[in-house]
C-alpha positions as CSV (number, residue, x, y, z in Angstrom):
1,X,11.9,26.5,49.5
2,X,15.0,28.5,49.9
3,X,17.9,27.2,47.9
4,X,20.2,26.7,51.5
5,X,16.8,24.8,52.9
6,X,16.7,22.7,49.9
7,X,20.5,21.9,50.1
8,X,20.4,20.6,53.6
9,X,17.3,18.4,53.0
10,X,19.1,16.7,49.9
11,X,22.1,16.1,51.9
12,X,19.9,14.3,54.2
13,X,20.3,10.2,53.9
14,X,23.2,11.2,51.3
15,X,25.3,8.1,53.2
16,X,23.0,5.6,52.1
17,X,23.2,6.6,48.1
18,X,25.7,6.6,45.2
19,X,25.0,7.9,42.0
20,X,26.7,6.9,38.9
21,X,28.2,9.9,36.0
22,X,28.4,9.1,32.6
23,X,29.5,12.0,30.3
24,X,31.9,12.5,27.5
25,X,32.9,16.3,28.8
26,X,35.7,15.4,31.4
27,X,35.8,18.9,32.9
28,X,31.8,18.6,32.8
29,X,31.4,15.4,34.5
30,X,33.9,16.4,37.5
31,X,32.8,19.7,37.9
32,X,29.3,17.7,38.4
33,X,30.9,15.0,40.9
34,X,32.1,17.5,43.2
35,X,28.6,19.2,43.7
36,X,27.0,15.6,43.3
37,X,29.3,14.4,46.2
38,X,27.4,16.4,49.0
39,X,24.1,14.4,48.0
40,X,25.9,11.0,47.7
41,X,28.2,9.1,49.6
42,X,29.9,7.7,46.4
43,X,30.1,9.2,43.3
44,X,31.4,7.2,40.2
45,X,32.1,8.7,37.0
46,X,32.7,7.9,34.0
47,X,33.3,8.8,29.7
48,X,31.8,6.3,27.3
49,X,28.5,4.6,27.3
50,X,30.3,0.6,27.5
51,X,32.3,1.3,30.4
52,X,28.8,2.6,32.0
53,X,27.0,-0.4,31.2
54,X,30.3,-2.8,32.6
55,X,30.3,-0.5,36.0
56,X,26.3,-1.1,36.0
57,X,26.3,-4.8,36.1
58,X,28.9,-4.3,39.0
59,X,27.0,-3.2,41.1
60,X,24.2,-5.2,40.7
61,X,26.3,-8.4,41.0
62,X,27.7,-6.7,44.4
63,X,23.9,-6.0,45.1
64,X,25.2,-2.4,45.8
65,X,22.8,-0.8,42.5
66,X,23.3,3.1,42.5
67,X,20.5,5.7,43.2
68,X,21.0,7.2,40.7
69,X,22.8,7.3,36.9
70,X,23.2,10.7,35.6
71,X,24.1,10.2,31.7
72,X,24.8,12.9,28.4
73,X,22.9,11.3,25.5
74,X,25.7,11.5,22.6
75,X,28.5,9.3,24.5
76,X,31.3,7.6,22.6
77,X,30.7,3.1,22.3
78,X,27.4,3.0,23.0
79,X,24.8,6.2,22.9
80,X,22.7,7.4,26.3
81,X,19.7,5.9,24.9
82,X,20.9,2.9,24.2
83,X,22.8,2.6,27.5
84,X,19.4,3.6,28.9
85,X,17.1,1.1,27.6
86,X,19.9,-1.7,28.4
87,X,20.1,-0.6,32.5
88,X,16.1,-0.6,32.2
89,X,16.3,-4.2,31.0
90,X,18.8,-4.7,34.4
91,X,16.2,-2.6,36.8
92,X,13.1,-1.5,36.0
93,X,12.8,1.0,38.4
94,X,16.3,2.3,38.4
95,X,16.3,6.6,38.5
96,X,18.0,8.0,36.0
97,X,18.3,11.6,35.2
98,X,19.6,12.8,31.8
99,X,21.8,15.8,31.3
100,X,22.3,16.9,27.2
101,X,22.6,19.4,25.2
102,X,19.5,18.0,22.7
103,X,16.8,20.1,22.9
104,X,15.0,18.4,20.1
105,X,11.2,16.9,20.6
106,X,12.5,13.5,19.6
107,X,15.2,13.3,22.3
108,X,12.6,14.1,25.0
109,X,9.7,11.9,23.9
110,X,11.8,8.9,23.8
111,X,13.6,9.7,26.7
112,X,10.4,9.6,28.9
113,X,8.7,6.9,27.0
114,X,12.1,5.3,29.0
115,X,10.6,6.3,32.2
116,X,13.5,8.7,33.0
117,X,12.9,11.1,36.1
118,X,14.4,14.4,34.1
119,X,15.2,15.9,31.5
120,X,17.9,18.8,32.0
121,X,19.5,20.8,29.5
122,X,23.5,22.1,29.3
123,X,24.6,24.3,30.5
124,X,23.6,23.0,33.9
125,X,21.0,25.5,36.1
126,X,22.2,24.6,39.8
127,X,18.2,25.3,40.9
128,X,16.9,22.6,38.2
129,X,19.2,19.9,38.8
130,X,18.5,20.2,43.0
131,X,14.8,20.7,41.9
132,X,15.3,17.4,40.1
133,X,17.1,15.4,42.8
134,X,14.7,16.3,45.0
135,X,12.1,14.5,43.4
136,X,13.7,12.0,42.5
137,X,15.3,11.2,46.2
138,X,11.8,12.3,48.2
139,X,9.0,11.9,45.8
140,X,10.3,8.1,45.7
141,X,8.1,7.5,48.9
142,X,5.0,7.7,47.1
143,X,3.2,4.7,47.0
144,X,4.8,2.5,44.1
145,X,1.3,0.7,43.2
146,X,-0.1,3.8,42.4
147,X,3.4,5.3,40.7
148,X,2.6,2.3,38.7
149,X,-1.0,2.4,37.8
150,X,-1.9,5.6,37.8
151,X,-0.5,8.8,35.6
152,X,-0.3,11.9,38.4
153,X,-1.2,14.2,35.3
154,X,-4.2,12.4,33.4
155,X,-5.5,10.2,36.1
156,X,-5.2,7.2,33.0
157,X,-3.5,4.2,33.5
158,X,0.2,4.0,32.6
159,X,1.6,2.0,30.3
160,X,2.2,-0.7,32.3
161,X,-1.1,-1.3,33.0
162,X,-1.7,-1.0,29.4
163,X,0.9,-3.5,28.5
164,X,-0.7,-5.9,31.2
165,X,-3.7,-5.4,29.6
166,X,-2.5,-6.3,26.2
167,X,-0.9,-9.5,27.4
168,X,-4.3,-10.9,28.3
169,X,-6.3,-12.5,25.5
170,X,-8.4,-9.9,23.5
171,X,-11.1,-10.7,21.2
172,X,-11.2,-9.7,17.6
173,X,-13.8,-6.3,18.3
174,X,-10.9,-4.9,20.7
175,X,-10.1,-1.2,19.4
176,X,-7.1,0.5,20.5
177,X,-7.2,4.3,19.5
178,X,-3.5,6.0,20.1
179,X,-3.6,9.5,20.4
180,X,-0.8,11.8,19.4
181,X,-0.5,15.3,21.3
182,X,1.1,17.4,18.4
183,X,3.6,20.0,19.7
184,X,3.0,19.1,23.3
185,X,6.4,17.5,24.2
186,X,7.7,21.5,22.8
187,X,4.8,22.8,25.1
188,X,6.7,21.0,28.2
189,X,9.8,22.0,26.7
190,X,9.3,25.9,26.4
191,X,6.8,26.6,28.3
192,X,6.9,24.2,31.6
193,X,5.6,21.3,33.4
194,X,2.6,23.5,35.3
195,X,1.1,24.9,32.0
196,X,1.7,21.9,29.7
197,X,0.6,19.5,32.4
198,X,-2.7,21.7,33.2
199,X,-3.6,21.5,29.6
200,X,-3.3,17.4,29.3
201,X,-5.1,17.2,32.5
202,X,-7.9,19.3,30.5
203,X,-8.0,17.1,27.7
204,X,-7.8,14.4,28.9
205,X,-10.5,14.9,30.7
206,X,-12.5,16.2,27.8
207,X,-11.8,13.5,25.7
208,X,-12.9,11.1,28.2
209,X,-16.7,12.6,27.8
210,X,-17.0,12.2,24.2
211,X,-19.4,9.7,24.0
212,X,-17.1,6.8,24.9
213,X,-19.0,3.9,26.0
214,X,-18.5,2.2,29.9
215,X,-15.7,-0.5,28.3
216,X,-13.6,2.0,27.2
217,X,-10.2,2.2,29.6
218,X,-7.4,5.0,29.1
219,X,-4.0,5.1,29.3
220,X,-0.8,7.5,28.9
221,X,1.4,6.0,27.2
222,X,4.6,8.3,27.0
223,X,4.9,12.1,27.2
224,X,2.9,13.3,24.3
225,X,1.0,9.8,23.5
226,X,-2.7,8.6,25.2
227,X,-4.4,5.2,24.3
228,X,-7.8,4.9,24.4
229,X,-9.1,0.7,24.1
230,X,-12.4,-0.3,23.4
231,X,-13.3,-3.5,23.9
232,X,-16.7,-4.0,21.6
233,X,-17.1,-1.7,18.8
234,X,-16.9,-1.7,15.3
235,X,-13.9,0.5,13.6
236,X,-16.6,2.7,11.9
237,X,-17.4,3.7,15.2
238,X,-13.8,4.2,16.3
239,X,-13.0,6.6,13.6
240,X,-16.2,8.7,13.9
241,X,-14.9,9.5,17.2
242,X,-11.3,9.8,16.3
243,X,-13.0,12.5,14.4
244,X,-14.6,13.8,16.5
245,X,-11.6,14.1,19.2
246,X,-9.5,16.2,16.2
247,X,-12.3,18.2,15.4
248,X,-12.7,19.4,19.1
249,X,-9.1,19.9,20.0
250,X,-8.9,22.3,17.1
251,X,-10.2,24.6,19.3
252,X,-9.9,23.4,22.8
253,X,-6.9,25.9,24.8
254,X,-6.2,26.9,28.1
255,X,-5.4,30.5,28.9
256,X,-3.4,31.2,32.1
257,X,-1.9,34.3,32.8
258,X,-2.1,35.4,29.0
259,X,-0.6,31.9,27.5
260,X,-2.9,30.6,24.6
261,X,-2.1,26.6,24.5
262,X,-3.8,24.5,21.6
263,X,-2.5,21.8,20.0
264,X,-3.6,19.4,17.3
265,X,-4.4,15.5,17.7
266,X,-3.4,12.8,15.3
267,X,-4.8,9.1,16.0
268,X,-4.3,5.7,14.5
269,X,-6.7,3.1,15.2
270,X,-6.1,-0.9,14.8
271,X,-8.3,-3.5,15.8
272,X,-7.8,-7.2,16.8
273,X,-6.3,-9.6,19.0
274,X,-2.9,-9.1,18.6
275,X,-0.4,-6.3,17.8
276,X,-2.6,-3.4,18.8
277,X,-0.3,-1.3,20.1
278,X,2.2,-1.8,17.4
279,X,-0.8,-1.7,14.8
280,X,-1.6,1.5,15.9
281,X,2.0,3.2,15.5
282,X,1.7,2.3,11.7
283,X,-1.7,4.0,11.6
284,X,-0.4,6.7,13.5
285,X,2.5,7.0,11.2
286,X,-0.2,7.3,8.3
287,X,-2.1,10.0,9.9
288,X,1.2,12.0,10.4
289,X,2.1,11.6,6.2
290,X,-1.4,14.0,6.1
291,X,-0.1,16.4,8.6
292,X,-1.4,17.2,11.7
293,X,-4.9,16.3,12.9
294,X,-6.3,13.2,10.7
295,X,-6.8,10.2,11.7
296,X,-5.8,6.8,10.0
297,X,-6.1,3.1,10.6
298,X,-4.2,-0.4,10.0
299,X,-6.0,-3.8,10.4
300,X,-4.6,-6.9,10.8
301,X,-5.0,-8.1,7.5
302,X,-2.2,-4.9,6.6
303,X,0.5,-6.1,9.3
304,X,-0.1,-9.9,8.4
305,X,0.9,-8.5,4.4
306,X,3.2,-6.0,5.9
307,X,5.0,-8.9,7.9
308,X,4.7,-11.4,4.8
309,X,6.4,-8.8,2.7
310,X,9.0,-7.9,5.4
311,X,9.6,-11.4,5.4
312,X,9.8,-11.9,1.8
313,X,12.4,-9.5,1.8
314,X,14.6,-11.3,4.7
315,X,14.6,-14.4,2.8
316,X,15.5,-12.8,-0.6
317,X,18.3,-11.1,1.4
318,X,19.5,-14.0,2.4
319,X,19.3,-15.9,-0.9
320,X,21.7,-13.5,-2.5
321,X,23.6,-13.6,0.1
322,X,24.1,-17.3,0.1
323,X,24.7,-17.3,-3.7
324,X,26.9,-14.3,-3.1
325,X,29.2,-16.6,-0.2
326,X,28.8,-19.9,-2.2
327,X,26.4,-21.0,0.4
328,X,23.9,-22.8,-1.7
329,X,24.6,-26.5,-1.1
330,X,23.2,-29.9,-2.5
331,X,22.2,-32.0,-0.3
332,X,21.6,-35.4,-2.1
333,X,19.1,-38.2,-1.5
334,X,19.4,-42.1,-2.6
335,X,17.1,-43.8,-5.0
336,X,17.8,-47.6,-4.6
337,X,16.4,-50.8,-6.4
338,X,13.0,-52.1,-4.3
339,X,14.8,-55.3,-4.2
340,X,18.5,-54.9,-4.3
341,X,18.5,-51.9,-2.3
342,X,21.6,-50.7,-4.9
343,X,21.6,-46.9,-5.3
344,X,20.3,-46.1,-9.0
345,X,20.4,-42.0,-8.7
346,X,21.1,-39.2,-6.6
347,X,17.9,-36.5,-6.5
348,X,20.1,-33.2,-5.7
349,X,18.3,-31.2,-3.0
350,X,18.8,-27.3,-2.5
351,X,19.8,-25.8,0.8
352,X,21.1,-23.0,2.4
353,X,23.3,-22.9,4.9
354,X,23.7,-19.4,6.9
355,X,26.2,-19.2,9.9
356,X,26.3,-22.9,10.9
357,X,22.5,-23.0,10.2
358,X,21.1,-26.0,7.3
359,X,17.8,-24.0,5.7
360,X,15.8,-26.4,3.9
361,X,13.5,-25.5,0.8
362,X,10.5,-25.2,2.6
363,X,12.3,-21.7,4.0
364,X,13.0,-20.5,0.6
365,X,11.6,-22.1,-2.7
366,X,8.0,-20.4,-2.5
367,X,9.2,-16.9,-2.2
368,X,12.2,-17.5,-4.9
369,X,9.8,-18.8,-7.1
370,X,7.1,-15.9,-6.6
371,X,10.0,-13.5,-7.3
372,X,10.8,-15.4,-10.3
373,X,14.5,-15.5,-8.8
374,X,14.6,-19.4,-9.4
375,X,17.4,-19.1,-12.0
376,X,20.5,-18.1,-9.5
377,X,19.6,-21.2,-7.4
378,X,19.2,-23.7,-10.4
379,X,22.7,-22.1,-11.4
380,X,24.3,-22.5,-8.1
381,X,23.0,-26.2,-8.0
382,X,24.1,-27.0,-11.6
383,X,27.6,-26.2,-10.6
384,X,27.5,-27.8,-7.3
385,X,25.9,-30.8,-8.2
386,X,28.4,-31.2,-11.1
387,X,31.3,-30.3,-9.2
388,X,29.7,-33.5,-6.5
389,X,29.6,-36.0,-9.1
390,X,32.7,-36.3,-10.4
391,X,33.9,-37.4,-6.6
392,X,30.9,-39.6,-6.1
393,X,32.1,-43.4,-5.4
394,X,29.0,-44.4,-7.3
395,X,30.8,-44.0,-10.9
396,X,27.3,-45.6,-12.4
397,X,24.4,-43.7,-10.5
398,X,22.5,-40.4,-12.3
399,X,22.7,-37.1,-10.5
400,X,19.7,-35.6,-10.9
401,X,19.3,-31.3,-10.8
402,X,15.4,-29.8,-10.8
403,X,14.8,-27.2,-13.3
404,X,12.2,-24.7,-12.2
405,X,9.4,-23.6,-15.0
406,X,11.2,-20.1,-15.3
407,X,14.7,-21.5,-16.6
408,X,12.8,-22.8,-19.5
409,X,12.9,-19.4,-21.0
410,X,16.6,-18.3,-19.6
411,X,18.4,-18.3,-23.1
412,X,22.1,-17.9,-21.1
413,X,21.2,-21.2,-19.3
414,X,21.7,-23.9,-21.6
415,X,25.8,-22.1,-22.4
416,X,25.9,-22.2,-18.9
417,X,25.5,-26.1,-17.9
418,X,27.5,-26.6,-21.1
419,X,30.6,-24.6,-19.6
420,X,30.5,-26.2,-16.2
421,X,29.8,-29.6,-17.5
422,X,33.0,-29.4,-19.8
423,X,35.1,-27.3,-16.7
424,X,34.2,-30.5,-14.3
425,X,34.3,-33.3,-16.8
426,X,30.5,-34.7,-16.6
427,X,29.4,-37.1,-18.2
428,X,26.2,-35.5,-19.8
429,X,24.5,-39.1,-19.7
430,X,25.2,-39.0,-15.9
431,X,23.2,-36.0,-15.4
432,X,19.3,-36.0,-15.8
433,X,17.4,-32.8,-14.8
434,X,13.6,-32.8,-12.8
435,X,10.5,-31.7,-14.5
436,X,7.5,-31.3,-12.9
437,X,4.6,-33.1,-14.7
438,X,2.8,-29.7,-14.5
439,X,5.0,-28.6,-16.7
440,X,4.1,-30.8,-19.8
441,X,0.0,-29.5,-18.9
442,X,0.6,-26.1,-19.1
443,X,0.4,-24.7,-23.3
444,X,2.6,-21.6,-22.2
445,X,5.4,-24.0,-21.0
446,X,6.0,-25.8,-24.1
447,X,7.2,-22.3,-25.9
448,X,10.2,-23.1,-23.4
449,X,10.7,-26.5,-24.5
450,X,13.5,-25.7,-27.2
451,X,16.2,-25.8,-23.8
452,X,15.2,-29.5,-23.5
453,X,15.6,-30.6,-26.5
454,X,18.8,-29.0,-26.5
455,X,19.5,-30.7,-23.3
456,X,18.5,-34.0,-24.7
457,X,20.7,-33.5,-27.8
458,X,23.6,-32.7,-25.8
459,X,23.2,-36.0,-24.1
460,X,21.7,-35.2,-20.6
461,X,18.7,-37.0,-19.0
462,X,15.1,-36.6,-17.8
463,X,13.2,-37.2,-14.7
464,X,9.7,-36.5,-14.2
465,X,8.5,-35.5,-11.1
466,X,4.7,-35.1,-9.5
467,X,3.1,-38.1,-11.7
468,X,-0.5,-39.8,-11.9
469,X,-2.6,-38.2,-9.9
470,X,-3.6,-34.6,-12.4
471,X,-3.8,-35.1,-16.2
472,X,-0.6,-35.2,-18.4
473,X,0.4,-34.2,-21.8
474,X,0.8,-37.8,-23.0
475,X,2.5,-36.7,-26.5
476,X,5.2,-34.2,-24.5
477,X,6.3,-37.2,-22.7
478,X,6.7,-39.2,-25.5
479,X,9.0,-36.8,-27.2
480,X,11.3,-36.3,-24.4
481,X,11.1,-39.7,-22.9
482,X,12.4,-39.3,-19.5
483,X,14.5,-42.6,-18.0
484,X,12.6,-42.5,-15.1
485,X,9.1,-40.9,-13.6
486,X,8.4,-40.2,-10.1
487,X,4.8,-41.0,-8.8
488,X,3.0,-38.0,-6.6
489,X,3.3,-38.8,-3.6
490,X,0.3,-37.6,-2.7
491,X,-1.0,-40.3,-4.8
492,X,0.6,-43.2,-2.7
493,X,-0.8,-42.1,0.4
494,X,-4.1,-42.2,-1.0
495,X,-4.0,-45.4,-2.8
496,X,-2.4,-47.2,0.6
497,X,-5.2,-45.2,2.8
498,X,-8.0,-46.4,0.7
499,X,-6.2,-49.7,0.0
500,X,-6.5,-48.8,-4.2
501,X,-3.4,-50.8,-5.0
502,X,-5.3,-51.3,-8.5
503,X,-5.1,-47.8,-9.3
504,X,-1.2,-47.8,-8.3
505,X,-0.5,-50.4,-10.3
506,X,-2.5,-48.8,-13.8
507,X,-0.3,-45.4,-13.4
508,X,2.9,-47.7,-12.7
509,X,2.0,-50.1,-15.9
510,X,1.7,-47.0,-18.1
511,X,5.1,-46.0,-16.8
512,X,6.4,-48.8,-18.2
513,X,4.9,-48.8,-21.1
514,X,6.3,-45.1,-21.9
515,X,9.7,-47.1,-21.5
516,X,10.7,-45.6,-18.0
517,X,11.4,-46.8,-14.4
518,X,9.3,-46.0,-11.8
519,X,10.1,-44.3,-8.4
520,X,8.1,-44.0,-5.2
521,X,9.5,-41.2,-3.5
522,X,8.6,-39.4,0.6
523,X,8.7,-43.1,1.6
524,X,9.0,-42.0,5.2
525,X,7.8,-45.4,7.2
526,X,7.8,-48.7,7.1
527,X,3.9,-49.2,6.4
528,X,4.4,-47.2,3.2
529,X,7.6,-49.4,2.7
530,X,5.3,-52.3,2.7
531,X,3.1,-51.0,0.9
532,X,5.2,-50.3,-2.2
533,X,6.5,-53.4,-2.1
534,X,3.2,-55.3,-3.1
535,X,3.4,-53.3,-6.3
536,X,5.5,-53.4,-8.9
537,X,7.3,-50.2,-8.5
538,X,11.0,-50.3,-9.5
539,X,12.6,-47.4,-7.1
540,X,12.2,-46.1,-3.7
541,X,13.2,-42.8,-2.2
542,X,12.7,-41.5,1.0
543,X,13.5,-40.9,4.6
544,X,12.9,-44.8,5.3
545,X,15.6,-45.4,2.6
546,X,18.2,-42.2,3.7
547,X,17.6,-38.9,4.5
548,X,19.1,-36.1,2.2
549,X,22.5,-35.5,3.8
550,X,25.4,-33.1,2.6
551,X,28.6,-34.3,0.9
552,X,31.6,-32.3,1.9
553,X,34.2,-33.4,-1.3
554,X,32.4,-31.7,-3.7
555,X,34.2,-28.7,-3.3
């Protein structure tokens, strides 16, 4: 079409449209408003990426949404691509042509995995931008199911379809194979649409009659990326014909007009229910560490490690983080007299409080522990929970601090509860420190015993913790004679579910025959209450009593 024909055919409907101009380059963006101006009846422009975004939502609240935004990529406040993937969260199907000076293969594949209608590089070429704006305005008309279904180049689904697929349940055989197209988003880039296109029509097709069973279902997913699902295989299978598919596009090529294209594959395969597609990007990003042209897979079993180390990591982050802002807090927890209900002790409980949020243990102990990073907490409670007693009203009642089996060997530890117990004024005898009863079984563990008896010779106390229903170190006990021992609570739910009050009573007995008190704790309702009280435990602790709370004078 001659350029004066295709001028007066974009300037038809121009009163219905408005197109929006977002670029950093004054002189660039007006000199672009003036030409854009004959296509659109109004023409807003603007510098920065936030402004963009504001003017956006505008015209959406005034149900007035442009026809098209025209954006640079590097844009001061917030990015093109950024901008770009926040307006397709407003409107899916907005049009939005990009104008840059990025020529880089990056750039382009993730602008068109955005869906964007163009690609146009500075400095502008009058015949490609009306080239562009002419599909864009008249190439709209086509039907919008099959703009939606269908790729126009592969004849594969797109990737909607394929994201509506993988919303539906999938059973654990499903195989999703994603196929990169090395080099091909440069092939588009230097050598054009009509070559480049030809030559993933023609592999496409190829690779659609390799042996692929009648389940198998294919999509494009961006510019240079295909999927290929299979819905009952086995992986073995999946990666002899990954294998296949790189072997044969070694060699497969076009020739037009004297233009050899070839290009390589790399494919990652997952398999599973759940996280195909994202499965697959890691096992694509493997293949691509070997180079070009191998293939490479990630099961579910590596993203549920993956995850449980990204995890890991998150918590640790926020574990220094909380020691770092002073935001490891006791919480404490009552112990009161079965029959007076008078409060004997306070068990200090750890938590972490991030940005108005309370985490309890269960967040954080497991993966401190398994990073043997127990020590920084213990400190932080030591100090806390010392700081908390001197301002308790309860002048009589122990505090009571749990020492993990790791601070047994810290050498610096026992200096360090000295300091802060002389720097807050603690009684020593007011302070007893939690030991799990596993900790008097294991041999290993009683190499560390030389901080308790320091502790005990300094005047502190004992509490063990976890007792009666695993063996015990009878003679261990002895020597450190804890005031009080706290029955396994596991224990007391099975003695009141098989009704073995007997057996209770025998693990309470030798309690008080070691000369210590015995506590019931996770008393958490009434018929447990009950329970307890036909036996002749001494203390109760749990949420039927008072749930751990936070004291706010310790500080």
């Amino acid at each position: 079409m001659m350029m004066s024909n295709l001028i007066q055919k974009l300037k038809e409907g121009s009163e219905q449209r408005s197109v929006l101009i977002v670029d950093d380059d004054h002189e660039l963006a007006n000199s672009l408003g003036r030409i854009l101006k004959m296509f659109f009846e109004h023409c807003v422009i603007t510098h920065d990426g936030e402004e963009a975004l504001k003017l956006y939502k505008e015209s959406l609240e005034k149900s007035e949404p442009f026809t098209l935004v025209v954006t640079d990529l590097e844009l001061p406040k917030k990015g093109g691509l950024t901008l770009i993937k926040e307006i397709r969260e407003l409107a899916k199907e907005q049009a939005i042509l990009i104008i840059s000076a990025h020529d880089a293969s990056e750039f382009i594949t993730e602008a068109i995995s955005l869906d964007v209608k163009g690609y146009i590089l500075k400095p502008v070429a009058m015949p490609k931008l009306f080239e562009h704006l002419e599909k864009i305005l008249f190439e709209q008309n086509t039907s919008l199911e099959k703009r939606e279904t269908v790729d126009s180049v592969t004849h594969w689904g797109t990737k909607e379809k394929l994201e509506e697929l993988l919303t539906h349940k999938l059973n654990t055989h499903t195989l999703l194979l994603r196929i990169k197209v090395n080099y091909l988003s440069n092939i588009y880039h230097l050598i054009g649409n009509e070559y480049a296109d030809q030559y993933l029509k023609e592999l496409a097709l190829l690779l659609e009659n390799i042996q692929l069973d009648s389940d198998a279902l294919f999509y494009r997913l961006s510019l240079d990326e295909l999927v290929i699902v299979l819905k009952n295989n086995s992986l073995n299978y999946a990666k002899k014909l990954a294998q296949e598919m790189v072997s044969i596009a070694r060699y497969f090529h076009i020739s037009e007009n004297g233009i050899i294209i070839n290009s390589t594959l790399s494919i990652g395969i997952a398999q599973g229910e759940k996280n195909l597609l994202q499965n697959a990007k890691q096992a694509l990003e493997k293949s691509s560490e070997s180079g070009n042209g191998f293939v490479a897979s990630y099961t579910q079993e590596e993203y549920d490690k993956d995850l449980s180390i990204t995890h890991g990591r998150d918590i640790m982050k926020m574990i220094y983080k909380a020691i770092e802002d002073d935001a490891v807090i006791p919480y404490i927890q009552p112990v009161v007299d079965i029959k007076t209900q008078e409060v004997e002790l306070f068990s200090s409980y750890v938590r972490i409080m991030q940005e108005e949020k309370v985490y309890s243990p269960e967040t954080f102990l497991n993966i401190a522990q398994n990073a043997h990073q127990m020590s920084m907490i213990t400190r932080s409670m030591i100090k806390s929970t010392f700081a908390l007693s001197t301002k308790s009203e309860h002048n009589e009642a122990l505090f009571t601090i749990y020492l993990a089996n790791e601070d047994f060997y810290d050498e610096s530890l026992l200096p360090y509860i000295l300091f802060w117990s002389s720097k807050y004024g603690v009684e020593p005898s007011r302070i007893a420190f939690e030991i799990s009863q596993t900790d008097f079984t294991d041999n290993e563990t009683s190499k560390g015993f030389s901080l308790l008896h320091e502790l005990k010779r300094n005047g502190f106390q004992f509490v063990l913790n976890n007792f009666g229903l695993n063996s015990y170190n009878l003679m261990a006990i002895l020597e450190f004679q804890p005031q009080y021992i706290k029955l396994d609570p596991k224990l007391l739910k099975k003695g009141m579910l098989r009704n073995r009050h007997q057996n209770i009573e025998k693990i309470i007995e030798v309690i008080h025959l070691i000369g210590a008190k015995a506590i019931a704790t996770h008393i958490s309702d009434k018929e447990l209450l009950d329970f307890m009280e036909t036996t002749s435990i001494d203390y109760i602790q749990g949420y039927q009593v008072c749930a751990p709370y936070k004291v706010e004078t310790y500080e």
